[in-house]
C-alpha positions, -999 to 999 in steps of 0.1 A, spaced: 557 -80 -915 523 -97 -902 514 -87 -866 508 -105 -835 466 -100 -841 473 -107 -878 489 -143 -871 467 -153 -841 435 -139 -864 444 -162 -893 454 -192 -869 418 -188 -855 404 -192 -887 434 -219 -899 432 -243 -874 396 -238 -861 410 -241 -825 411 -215 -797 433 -237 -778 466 -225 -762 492 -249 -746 511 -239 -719 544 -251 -717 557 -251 -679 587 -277 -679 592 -297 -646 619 -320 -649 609 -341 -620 575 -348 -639 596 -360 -669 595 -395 -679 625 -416 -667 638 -414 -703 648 -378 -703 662 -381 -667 698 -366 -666 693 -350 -699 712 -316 -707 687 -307 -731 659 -323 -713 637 -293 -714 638 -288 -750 634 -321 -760 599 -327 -737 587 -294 -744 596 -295 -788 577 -332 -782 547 -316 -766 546 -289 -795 550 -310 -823 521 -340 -805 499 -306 -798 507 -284 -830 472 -296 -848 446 -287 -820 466 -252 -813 463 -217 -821 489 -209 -800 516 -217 -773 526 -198 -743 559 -210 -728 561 -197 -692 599 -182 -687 601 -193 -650 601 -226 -656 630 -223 -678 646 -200 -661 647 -214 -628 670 -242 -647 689 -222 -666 674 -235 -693 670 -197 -713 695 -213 -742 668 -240 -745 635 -215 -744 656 -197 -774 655 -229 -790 621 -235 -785 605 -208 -799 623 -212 -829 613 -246 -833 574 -236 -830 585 -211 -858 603 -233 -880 583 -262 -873 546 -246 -872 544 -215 -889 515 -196 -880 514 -205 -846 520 -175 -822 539 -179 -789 532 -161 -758 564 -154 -737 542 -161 -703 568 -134 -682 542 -110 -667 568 -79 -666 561 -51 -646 590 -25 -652 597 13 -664 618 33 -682 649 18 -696 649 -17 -675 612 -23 -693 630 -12 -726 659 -47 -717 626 -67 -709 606 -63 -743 647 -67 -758 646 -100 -742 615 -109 -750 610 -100 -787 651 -100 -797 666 -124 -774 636 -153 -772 617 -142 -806 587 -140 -787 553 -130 -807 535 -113 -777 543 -112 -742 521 -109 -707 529 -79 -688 517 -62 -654 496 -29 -660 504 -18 -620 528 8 -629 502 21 -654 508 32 -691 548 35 -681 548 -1 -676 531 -1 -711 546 23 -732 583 0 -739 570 -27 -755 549 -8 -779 583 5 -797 586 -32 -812 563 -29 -843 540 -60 -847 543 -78 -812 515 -81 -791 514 -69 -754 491 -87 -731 480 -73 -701 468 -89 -669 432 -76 -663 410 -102 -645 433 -130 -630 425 -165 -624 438 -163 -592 415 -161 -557 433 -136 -543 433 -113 -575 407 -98 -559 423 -83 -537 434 -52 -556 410 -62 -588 377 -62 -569 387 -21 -555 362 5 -563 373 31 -583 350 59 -599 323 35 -585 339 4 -606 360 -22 -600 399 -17 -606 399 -46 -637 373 -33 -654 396 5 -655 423 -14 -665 402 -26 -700 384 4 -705 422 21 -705 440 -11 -723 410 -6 -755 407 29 -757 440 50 -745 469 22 -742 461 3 -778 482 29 -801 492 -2 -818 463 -26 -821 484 -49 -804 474 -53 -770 455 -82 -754 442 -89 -719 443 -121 -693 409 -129 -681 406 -155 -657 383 -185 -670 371 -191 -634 358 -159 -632 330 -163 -661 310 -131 -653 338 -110 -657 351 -121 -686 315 -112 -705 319 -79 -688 353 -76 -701 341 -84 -737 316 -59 -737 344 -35 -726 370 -37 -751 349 -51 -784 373 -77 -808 401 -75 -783 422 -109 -781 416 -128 -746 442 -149 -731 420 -170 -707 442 -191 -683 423 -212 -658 405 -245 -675 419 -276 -671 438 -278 -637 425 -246 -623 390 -261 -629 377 -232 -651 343 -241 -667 348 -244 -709 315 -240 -713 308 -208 -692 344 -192 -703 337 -199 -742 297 -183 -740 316 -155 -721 344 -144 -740 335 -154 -776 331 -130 -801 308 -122 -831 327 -146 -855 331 -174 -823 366 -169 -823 384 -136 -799 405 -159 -773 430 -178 -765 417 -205 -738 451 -221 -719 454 -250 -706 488 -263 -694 491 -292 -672 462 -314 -677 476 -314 -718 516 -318 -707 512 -340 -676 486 -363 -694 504 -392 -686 544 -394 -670 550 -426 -693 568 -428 -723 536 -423 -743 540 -386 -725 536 -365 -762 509 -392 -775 489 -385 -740 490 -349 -745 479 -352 -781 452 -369 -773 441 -341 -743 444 -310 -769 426 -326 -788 397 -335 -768 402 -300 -748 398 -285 -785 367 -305 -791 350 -294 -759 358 -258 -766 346 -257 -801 315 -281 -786 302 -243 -777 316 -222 -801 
């Protein structure tokens, strides 16, 4: 069986893109063809996969947006279409789990049984408990929020602890005590530049899931001199709604095409 780093390491290499593509479906941003659609969410989403699928390393479907549809049958489907269709390609269920104990346990089920996820984002607060669950499932990756994008993730990230900020605990513990399985990655914010070079220095080859380009008006520049590593490769830059929203017309899949694979270009511009 090849693991989570295995896959994403050889896409790196494979497709010569960092490039993730966040797939948040909002049916009300669909084009006027897919309106009333049962399967509405799969078909946009499959389109924006296939269109994307040559400028990506990865995709990272955020269960929310599928969720708050009932739309989990079509997620399922979904992920098995970026497997079938683009082998290789590792998808991130975007679900940012936070649990214990058994109900973590039914999370990572859902996640790496149920939706046939690769790796999954998941919420460190609880400490190693919130941890520990997902690591019983041999091969997936486990990605934990560190440095978010977010203003207000300062609020509890910024706190002092032992004289350094809480995020910067949280990698020193996700490298050297939590990784029993090599597995683990870590969100760092792409608007927050400085700490994701901090971060790097932290935890060495570790994979980066860097949200925040794009829409949240991250710098690529800044984020990829940050949070590259030795062989210019270590992260997985995300961008989601300035590549699916590229245009709401019926050239929707061509449009977002065309923004992967400019936002590829710029990233591997400074590389």
């Amino acid at each position: 069986m090849t693991s989570f780093t295995q896959t994403l390491g050889a896409a790196w290499q494979r497709t010569g893109s960092l490039l993730c593509v966040g797939l948040d479906p909002e049916p009300a941003k669909f084009p006027a063809a897919l309106a009333g659609r049962s399967d509405a969410i799969f078909e946009f989403c499959s389109d924006i996969v296939d269109a994307t699928a040559p400028y990506a390393c990865s995709f990272k479907p955020q269960i929310a947006y599928f969720a708050a549809h009932r739309a989990e049958d079509q997620l399922e489907a979904l992920i098995a279409h970026i497997h079938e269709k683009h082998p290789g390609l590792p998808v991130i269920l975007d679900a940012k789990r936070g649990d214990i104990g058994s109900t973590a346990e039914q999370y990572a089920r859902e996640a790496f049984e149920r939706f046939k996820a690769d790796a999954v984002t998941v919420n460190p607060y609880m400490g190693f408990d919130s941890i520990e669950p997902w690591l019983a499932h041999e091969g997936k990756g486990v990605i934990v929020l560190c440095r978010t994008s977010n203003p207000g993730g300062s609020d509890l990230q910024f706190l002092t602890v032992d004289g350094k900020p809480l995020y910067q605990i949280v990698a020193s513990l996700a490298a050297q005590k939590w990784n029993a399985s090599g597995e683990l990655g870590l969100v760092v914010g792409a608007t927050f530049p400085k700490e994701i070079e901090t971060v790097r220095a932290l935890v060495g080859e570790m994979p980066l899931l860097i949200p925040g380009i794009g829409a949240q008006g991250g710098d690529v520049e800044a984020t990829v001199k940050a949070g590259r590593t030795a062989n210019g490769t270590g992260m997985l830059i995300n961008s989601s709604r300035a590549i699916i929203y590229a245009s709401k017309g019926e050239d929707y899949a061509q449009a977002a095409a065309k923004a992967a694979q400019d936002t590829r270009d710029k990233i591997n511009a400074y590389r």
